[in-house]
C-alpha positions as CSV (number, residue, x, y, z in Angstrom):
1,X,0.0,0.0,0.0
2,X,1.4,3.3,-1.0
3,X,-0.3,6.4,1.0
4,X,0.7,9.8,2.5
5,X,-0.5,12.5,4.5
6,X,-4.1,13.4,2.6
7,X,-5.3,17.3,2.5
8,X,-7.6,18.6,4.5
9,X,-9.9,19.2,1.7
10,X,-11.9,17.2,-1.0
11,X,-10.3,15.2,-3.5
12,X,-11.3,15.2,-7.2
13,X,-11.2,12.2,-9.3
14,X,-11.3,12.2,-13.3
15,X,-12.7,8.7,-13.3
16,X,-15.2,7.0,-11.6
17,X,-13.6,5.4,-7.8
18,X,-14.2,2.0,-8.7
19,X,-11.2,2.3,-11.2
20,X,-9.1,4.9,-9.4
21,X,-9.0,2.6,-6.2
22,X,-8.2,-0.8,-6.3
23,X,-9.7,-2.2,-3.2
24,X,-12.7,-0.4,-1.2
25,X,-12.6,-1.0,2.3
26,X,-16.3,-1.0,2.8
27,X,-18.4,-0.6,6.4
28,X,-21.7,-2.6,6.3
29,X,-24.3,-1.2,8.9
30,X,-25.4,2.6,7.4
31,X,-23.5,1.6,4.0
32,X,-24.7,-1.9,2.5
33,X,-27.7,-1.9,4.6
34,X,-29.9,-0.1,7.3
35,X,-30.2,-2.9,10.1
36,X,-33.4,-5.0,8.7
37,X,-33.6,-2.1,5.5
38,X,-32.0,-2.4,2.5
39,X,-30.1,0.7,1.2
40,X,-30.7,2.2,-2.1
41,X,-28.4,2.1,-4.8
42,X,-26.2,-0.3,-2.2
43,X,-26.1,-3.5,-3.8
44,X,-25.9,-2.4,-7.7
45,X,-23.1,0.0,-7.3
46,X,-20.7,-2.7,-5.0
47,X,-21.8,-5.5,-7.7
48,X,-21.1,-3.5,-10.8
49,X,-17.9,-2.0,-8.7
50,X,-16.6,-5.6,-8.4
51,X,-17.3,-6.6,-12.1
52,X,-15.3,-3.3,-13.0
53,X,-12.2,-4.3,-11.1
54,X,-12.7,-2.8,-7.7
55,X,-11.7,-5.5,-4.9
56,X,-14.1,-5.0,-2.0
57,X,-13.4,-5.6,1.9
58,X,-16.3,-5.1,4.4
59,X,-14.7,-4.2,7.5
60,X,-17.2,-3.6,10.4
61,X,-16.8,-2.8,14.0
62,X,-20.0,-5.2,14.4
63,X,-17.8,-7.9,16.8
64,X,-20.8,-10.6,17.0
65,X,-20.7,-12.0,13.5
66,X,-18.3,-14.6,11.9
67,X,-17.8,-13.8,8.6
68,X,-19.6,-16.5,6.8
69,X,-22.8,-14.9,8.7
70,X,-22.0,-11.5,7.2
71,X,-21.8,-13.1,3.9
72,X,-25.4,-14.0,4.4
73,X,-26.5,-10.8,6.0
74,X,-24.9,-9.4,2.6
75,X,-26.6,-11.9,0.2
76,X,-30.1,-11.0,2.0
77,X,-29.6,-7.8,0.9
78,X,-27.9,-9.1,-2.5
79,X,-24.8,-7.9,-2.2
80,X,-22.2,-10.8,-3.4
81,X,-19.2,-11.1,-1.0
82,X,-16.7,-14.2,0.6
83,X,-16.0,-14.8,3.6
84,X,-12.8,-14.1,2.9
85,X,-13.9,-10.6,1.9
86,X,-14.6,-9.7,5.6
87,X,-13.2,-8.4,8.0
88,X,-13.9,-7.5,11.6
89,X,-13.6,-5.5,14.9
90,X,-13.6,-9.6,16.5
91,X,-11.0,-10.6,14.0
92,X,-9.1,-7.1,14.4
93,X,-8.9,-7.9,18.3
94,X,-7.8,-11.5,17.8
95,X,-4.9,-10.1,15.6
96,X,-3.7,-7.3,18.2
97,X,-3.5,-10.1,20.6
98,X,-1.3,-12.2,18.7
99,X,1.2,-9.2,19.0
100,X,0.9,-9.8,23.2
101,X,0.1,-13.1,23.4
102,X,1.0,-16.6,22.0
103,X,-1.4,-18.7,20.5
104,X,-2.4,-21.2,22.8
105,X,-2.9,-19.3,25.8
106,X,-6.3,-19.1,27.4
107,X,-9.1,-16.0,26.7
108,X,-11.7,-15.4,28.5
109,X,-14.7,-14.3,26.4
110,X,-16.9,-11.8,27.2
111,X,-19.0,-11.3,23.4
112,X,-20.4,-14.1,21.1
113,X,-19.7,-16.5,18.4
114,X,-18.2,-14.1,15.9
115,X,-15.5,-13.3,18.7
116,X,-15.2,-16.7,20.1
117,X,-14.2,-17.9,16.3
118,X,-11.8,-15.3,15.9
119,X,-9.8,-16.2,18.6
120,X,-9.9,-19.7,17.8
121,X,-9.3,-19.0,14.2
122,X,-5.5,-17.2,15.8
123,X,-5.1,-20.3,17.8
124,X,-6.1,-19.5,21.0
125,X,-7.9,-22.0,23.6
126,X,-11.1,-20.1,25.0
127,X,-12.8,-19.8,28.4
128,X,-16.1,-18.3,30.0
129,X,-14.9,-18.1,33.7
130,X,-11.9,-16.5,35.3
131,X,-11.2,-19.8,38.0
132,X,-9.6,-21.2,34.6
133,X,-7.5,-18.4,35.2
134,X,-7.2,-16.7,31.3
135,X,-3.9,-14.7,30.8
136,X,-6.3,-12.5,28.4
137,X,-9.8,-11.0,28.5
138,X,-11.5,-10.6,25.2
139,X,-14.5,-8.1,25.1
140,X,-17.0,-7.7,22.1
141,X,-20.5,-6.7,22.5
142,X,-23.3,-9.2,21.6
143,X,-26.8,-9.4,23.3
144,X,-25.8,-12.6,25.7
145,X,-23.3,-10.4,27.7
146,X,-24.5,-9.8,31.1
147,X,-23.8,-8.6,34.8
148,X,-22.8,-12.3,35.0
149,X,-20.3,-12.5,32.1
150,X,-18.6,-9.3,33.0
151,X,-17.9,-9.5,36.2
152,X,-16.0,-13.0,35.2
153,X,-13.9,-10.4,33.0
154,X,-13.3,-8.5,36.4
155,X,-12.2,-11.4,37.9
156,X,-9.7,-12.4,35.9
157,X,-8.4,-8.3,34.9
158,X,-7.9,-8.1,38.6
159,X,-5.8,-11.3,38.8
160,X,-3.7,-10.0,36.1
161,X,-5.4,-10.9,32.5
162,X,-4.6,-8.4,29.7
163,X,-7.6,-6.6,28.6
164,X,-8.7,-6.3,24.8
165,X,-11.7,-4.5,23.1
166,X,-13.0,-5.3,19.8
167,X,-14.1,-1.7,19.5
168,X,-14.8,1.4,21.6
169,X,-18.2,2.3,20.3
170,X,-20.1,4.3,23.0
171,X,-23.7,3.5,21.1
172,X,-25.0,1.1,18.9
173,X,-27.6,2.0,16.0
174,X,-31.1,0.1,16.2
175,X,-34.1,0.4,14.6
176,X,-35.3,2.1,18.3
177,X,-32.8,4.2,18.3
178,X,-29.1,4.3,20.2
179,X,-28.7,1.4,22.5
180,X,-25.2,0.7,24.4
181,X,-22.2,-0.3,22.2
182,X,-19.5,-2.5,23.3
183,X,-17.5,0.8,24.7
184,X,-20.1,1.0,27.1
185,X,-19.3,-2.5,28.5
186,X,-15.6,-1.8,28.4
187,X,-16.2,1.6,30.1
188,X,-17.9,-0.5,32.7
189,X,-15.5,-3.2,33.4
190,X,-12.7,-0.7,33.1
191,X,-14.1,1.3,35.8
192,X,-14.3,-1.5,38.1
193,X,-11.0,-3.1,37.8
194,X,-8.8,0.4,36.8
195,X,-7.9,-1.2,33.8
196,X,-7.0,-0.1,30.4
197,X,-8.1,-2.1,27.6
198,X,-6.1,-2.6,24.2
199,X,-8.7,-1.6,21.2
200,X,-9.0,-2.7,18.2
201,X,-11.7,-1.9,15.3
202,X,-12.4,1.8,14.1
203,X,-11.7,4.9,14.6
204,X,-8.1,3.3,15.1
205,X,-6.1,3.0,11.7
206,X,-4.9,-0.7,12.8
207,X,-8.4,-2.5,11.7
208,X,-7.6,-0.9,8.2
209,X,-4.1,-1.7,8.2
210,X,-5.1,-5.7,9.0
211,X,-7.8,-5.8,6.9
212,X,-5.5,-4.4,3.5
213,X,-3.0,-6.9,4.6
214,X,-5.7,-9.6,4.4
215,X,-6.6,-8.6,1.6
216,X,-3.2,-9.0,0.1
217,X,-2.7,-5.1,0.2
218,X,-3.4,-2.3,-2.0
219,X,-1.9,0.5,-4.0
220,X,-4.7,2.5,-4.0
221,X,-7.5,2.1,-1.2
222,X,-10.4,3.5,-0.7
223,X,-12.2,3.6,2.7
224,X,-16.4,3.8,2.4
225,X,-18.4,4.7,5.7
226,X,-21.1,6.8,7.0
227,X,-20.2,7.4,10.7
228,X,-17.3,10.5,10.6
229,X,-16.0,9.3,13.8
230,X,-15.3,6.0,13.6
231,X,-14.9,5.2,9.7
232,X,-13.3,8.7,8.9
233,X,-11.1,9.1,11.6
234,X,-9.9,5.7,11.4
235,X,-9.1,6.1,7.3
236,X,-7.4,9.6,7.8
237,X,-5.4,8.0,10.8
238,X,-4.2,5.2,7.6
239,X,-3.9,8.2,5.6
240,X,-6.7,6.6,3.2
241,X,-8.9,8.6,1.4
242,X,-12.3,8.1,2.4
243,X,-15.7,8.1,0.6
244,X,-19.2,9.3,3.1
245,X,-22.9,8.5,2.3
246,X,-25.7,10.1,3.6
247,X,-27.3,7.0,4.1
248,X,-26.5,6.0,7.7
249,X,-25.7,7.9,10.8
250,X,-23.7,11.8,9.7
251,X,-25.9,14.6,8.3
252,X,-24.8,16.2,5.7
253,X,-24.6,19.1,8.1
254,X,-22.1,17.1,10.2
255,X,-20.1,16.8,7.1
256,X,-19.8,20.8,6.3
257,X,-18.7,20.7,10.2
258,X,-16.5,18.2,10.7
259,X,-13.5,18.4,12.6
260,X,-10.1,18.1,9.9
261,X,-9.6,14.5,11.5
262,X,-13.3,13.8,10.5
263,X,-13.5,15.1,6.7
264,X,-14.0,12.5,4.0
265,X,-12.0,13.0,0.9
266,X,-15.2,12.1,-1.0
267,X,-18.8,13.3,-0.8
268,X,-21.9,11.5,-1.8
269,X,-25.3,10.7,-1.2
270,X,-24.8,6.7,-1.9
271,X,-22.6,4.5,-3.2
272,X,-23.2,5.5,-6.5
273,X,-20.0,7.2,-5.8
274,X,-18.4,4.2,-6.9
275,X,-19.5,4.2,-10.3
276,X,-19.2,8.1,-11.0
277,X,-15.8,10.5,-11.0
278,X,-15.3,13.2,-8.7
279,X,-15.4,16.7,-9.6
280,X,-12.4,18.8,-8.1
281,X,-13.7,21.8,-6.0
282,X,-11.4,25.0,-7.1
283,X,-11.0,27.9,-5.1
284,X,-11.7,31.2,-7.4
285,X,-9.8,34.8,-6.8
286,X,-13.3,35.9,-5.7
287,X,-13.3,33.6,-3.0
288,X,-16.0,31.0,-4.2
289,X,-15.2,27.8,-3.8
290,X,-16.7,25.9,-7.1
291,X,-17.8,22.4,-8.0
292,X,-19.6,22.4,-11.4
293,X,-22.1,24.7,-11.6
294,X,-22.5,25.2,-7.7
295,X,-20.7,28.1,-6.3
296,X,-20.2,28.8,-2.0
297,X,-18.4,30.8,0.2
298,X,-18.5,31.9,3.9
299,X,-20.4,36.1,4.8
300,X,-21.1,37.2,7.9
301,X,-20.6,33.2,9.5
302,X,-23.4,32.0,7.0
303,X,-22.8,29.7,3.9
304,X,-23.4,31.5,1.0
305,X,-24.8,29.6,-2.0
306,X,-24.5,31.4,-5.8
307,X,-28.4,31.6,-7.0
308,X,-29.9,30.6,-3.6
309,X,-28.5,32.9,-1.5
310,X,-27.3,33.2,2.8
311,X,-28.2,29.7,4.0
312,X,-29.6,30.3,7.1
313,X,-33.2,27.9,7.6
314,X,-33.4,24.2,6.2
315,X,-32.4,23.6,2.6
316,X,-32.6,21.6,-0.1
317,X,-29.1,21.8,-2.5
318,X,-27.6,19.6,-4.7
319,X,-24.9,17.1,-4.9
320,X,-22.0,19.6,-6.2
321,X,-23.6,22.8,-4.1
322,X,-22.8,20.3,-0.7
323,X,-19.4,19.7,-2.4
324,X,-18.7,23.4,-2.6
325,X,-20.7,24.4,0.8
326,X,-18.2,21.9,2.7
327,X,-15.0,22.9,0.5
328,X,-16.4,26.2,2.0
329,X,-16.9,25.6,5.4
330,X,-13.6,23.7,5.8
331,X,-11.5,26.2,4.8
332,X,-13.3,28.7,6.8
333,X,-12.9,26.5,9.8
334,X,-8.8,26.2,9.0
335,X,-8.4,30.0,9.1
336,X,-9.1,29.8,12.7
337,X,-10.3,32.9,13.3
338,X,-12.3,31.7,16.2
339,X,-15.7,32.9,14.9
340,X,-18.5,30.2,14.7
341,X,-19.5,29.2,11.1
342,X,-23.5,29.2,11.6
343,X,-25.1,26.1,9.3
344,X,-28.5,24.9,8.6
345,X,-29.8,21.6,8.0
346,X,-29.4,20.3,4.5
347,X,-31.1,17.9,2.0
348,X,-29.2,16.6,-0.6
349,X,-30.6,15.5,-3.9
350,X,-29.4,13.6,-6.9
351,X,-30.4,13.6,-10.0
């Protein structure tokens, strides 16, 4: 894999991703589907992507699947993927371990069978109680981990087992709602033994690291995601450039005010992306910062939109005005002149 430092702005691509990149490191849940939903435009543009050359990883933070059973998740929403094709926070864990612990060693399990397999696909022997006494505790969320379960993990952290997360996610998206992500847990059995925890999984650049070296590398990867903090940090930490859809958790809002460590190098509404270039946005002597036709800038700490005007209730723009409106906001943010950039809500539409 060759990469370097990326910009703080958007990238522009003269052809379409799928044959600019050669492998797409791809997040499932908000990209290739919407829990029980399917996402539109998901499974046509991976498919065709793949026929076109693009190699396709799904790397997910979701520690409770083995990857044959994300194979099928992806088939039910007929998206075409090997097992071999996936990658996860469970399997990104069982890797970091490896560099801390032989295989062969005991691990006491707190998560389900997509962790359990993991470990035992590295070689280690696994556990459930800490009077086996485990020289590691392996934490991964999955609905059977209770009171019970994690106060085995205490246990054995207080008698000296290392500690290691799949993942660090405070929430975790359901159709309800937010419910507690395996960070949660980890915040919980941290706070009751002191410890802390190895982590694997995004936003830290390791998971994408592993998963490209599964994959048998890359010259030219391409990380897809929809949460800014997890899947963005974590590509701009491996100094990949990475593509966001609207079609999970970040607004397009949170886009135009993301943090430099947040910012995608590639804006969409869908993974459409794939199949389309990417127009470069160009900063003008007037100050306009231009993709296409659309044309934005920063007055008076409003976004400022050529044709539509000062942006200051809910609007509807286009896919190159949100292109422009972030290359916008971003650089008004890097100038750092300490005054708040005020931004509505926006929807974006395709054509």
């Amino acid at each position: 894999m060759t990469t370097s430092a990326l910009p703080a702005g958007l990238l522009g691509s003269t052809k379409p991703l799928a044959q600019a990149h050669d492998v797409a490191l791809v997040d499932l849940d908000g990209v290739c589907f919407a829990g029980t939903a399917k996402v539109g435009h998901a499974a046509d543009s991976l498919n065709t992507a793949r026929q076109q050359g693009l190699r396709l990883t799904f790397v997910t933070n979701n520690a409770s699947r083995a990857p044959q059973s994300v194979v099928d998740k992806l088939a039910d929403n007929s998206i075409s993927a090997t097992a071999q094709e996936v990658f996860t926070a469970a399997m990104d864990a069982a890797a970091l371990l490896r560099e801390h612990l032989e295989p062969g060693a005991l691990v006491l399990v707190i998560g389900g069978d997509g962790l359990r397999q993991a470990l035992l696909d590295e070689g280690y022997r696994i556990t459930h109680t800490a009077t086996d006494q485990p020289q590691a505790v392996a934490q991964g969320w999955d609905p059977c981990v209770d009171w019970a379960l994690l106060s085995e993990g205490a246990y054995a952290i207080a008698a000296g087992a290392l500690h290691v997360a799949t993942n660090l996610d405070a929430t975790l998206p359901t159709e309800r709602g937010f419910a507690l992500g395996n960070g949660s847990l980890v915040t919980a059995l941290s706070h009751a033994t002191g410890s802390k925890p190895l982590a694997g999984g995004k936003p830290f650049p390791g998971i994408y690291q592993r998963a490209l070296a599964k994959a048998g590398g890359a010259q030219r990867p391409l990380a897809v995601g929809d949460r800014l903090n997890t899947d963005h940090v974590g590509a701009r930490a491996a100094a990949i450039p990475g593509l966001h859809v609207l079609t999970g958790v970040n607004t397009a809002r949170d886009v135009v005010l993301a943090p430099p460590t947040e910012r995608p190098a590639y804006l969409h509404t869908d993974l459409r992306a794939l199949l389309e270039p990417q127009p470069e946005a160009q900063l003008h002597a007037d100050g306009a910062w231009v993709v296409g036709q659309a044309r934005a800038r920063v007055e008076d700490q409003h976004l400022v939109l050529d044709g539509v005007g000062s942006l200051r209730t809910d609007a509807t723009i286009t896919l190159d005005a949100y292109r422009a409106l972030a290359s916008a906001a971003w650089a008004y943010a890097d100038a750092a002149d300490g005054a708040a950039l005020q931004v509505p809500e926006f929807t974006v539409v395709t054509p």
